[in-house]
C-alpha positions as CSV (number, residue, x, y, z in Angstrom):
1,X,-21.3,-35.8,13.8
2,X,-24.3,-34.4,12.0
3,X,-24.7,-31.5,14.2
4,X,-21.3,-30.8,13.7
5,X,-21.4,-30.4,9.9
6,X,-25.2,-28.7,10.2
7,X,-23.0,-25.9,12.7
8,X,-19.9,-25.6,10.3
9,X,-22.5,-24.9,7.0
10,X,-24.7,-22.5,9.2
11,X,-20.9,-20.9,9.8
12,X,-19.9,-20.7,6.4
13,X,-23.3,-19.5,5.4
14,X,-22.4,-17.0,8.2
15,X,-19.1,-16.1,7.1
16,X,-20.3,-15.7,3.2
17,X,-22.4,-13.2,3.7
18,X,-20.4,-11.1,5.7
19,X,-18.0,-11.0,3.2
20,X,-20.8,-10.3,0.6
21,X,-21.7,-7.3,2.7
22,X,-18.0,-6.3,3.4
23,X,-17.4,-6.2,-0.2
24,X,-20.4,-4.0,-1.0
25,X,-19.1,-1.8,1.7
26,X,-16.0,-1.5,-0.4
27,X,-13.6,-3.4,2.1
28,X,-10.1,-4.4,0.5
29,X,-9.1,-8.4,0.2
30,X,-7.0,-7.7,3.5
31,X,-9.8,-6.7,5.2
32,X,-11.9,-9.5,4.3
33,X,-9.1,-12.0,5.3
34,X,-8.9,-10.2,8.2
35,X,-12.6,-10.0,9.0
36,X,-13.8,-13.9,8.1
37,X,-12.3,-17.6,7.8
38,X,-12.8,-17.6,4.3
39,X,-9.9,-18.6,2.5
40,X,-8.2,-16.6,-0.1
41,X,-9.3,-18.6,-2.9
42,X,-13.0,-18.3,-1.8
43,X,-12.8,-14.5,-1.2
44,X,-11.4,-13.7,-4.6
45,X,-14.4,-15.7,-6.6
46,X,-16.7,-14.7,-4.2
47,X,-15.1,-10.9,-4.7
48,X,-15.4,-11.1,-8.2
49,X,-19.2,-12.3,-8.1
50,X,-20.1,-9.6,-5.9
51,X,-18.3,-6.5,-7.5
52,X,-18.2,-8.0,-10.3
53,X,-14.4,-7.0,-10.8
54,X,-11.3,-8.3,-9.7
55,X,-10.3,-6.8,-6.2
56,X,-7.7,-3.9,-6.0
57,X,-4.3,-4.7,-5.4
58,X,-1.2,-3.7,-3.6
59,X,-0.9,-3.4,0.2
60,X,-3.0,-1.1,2.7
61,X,-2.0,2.6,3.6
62,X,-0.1,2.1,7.3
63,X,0.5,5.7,7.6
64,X,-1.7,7.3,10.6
65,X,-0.9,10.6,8.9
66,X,-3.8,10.8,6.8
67,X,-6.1,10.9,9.6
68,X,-4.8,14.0,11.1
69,X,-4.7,16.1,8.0
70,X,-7.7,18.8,7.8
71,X,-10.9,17.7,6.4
72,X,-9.5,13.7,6.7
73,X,-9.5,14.2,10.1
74,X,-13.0,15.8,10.6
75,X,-14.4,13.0,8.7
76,X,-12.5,10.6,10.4
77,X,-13.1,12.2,14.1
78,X,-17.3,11.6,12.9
79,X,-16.9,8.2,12.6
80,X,-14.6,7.4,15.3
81,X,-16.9,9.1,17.3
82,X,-19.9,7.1,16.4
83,X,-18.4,3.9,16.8
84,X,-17.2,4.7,20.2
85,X,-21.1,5.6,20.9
86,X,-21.9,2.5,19.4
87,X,-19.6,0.1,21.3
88,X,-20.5,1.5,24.8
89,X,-24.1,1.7,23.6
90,X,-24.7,-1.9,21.9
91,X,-23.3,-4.9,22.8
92,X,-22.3,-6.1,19.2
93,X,-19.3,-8.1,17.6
94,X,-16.8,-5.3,16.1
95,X,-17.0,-6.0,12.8
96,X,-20.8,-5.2,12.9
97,X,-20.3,-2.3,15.2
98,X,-17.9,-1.2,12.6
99,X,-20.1,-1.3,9.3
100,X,-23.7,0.1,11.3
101,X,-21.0,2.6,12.4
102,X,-19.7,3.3,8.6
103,X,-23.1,3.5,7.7
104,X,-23.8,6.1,10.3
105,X,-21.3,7.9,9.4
106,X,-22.3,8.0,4.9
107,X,-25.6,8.7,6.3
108,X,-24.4,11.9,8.2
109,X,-22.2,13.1,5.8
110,X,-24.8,12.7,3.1
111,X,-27.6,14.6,4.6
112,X,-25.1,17.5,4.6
113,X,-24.9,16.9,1.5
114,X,-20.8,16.6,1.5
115,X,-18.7,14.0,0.0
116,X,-17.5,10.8,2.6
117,X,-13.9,11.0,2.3
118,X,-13.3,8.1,4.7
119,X,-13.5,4.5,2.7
120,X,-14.2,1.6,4.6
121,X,-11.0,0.1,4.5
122,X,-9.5,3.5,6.1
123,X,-12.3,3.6,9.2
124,X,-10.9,-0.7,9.7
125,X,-7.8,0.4,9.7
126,X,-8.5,3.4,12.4
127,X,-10.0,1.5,14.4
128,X,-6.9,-0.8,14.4
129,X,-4.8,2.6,15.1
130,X,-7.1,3.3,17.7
131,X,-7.0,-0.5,19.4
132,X,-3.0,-0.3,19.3
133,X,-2.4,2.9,20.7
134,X,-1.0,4.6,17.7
135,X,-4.0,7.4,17.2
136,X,-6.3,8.5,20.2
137,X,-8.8,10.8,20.7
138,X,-8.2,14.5,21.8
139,X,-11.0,17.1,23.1
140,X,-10.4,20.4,21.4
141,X,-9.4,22.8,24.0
142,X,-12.2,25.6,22.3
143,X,-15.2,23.3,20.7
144,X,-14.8,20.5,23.3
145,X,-15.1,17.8,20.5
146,X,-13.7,14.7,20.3
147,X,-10.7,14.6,17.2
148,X,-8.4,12.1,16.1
149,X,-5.0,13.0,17.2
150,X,-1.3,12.0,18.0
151,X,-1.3,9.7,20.8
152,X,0.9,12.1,23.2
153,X,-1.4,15.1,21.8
154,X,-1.7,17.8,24.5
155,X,-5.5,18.5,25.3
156,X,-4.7,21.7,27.3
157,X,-3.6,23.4,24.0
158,X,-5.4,21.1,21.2
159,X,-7.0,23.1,18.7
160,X,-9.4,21.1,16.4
161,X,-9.6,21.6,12.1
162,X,-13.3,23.1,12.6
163,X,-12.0,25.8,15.1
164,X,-8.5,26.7,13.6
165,X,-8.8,25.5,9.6
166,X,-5.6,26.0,7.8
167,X,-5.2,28.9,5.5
168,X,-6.6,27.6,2.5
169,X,-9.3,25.8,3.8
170,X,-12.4,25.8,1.6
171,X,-10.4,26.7,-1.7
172,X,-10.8,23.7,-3.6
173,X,-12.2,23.4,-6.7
174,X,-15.2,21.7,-7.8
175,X,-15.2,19.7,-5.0
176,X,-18.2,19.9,-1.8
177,X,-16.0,21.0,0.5
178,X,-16.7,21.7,4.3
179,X,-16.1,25.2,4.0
180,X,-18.1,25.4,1.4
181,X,-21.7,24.4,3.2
């Protein structure tokens, strides 16, 4: 019976600070519900101790249309990319292939010294896309990169955002924008 409780506090122990690190990663309450066996009540004091705010409300964006518009998709196509080097690389549960992947990912876009536009609750939730068949990725028929795309996406004639940018690409202001680099 001892051993029992020692392997359910070691779990909890567990479980606590990968919420902890979740949170600090900026991951939603859905996430972390998702992600641990924490209940609800636990996440939301713990939530509040670590950010030391109450956690954002309302549901998560379902839509896999933000993923495949312009410079959301570039930054989205660099992280999908990296976790799926990471899980055929590194034998790792995928919730901590996901966050060394998000990391990778802030770290890339930082040396370029260009704003991450992809939160962590939006790479969880493309990875979900990914596992249920809703998003996929496409090689650009010119660059030969990987890009998030429709699932029925034809690669003969798939042109990526870096090789065919829309018209006004680049013209926003006061933000670092790809274009801009």
């Amino acid at each position: 019976m001892a051993a029992a409780s020692t392997k359910s506090v070691l779990n909890d122990s567990r479980q606590i600070e990968r919420a902890a690190m979740l949170i600090q990663m900026g991951a939603r309450m859905q996430v972390l519900e998702s992600e641990t066996d924490l209940s609800y009540e636990r996440l939301l004091r713990l939530y509040k101790e670590v950010a030391g705010k109450s956690p954002s409300k309302g549901q998560l964006p379902f839509s896999t249309d933000w993923f495949l518009s312009w410079q959301e998709n570039i930054h989205s196509s660099l992280f999908l990319n990296i976790y799926e080097y990471l899980s055929k690389s590194m034998d790792m549960d995928p919730i901590d292939m996901l966050t060394k992947a998000y990391r990778l990912y802030l770290e890339q876009v930082g040396a370029a010294e260009i704003d991450p536009l992809l939160s962590f609750t939006r790479a969880w939730r493309l990875v979900k896309f990914v596992d249920a068949n809703m998003l996929n990725m496409t090689a650009c028929s010119s660059c030969g990169g990987k890009f998030v795309s429709e699932l029925y996406e034809n690669p003969r004639t798939y042109l990526c955002g870096l090789c065919n940018p829309p018209a006004r690409a680049g013209k926003c202001k006061g933000e670092r924008s790809l274009m801009l680099q």
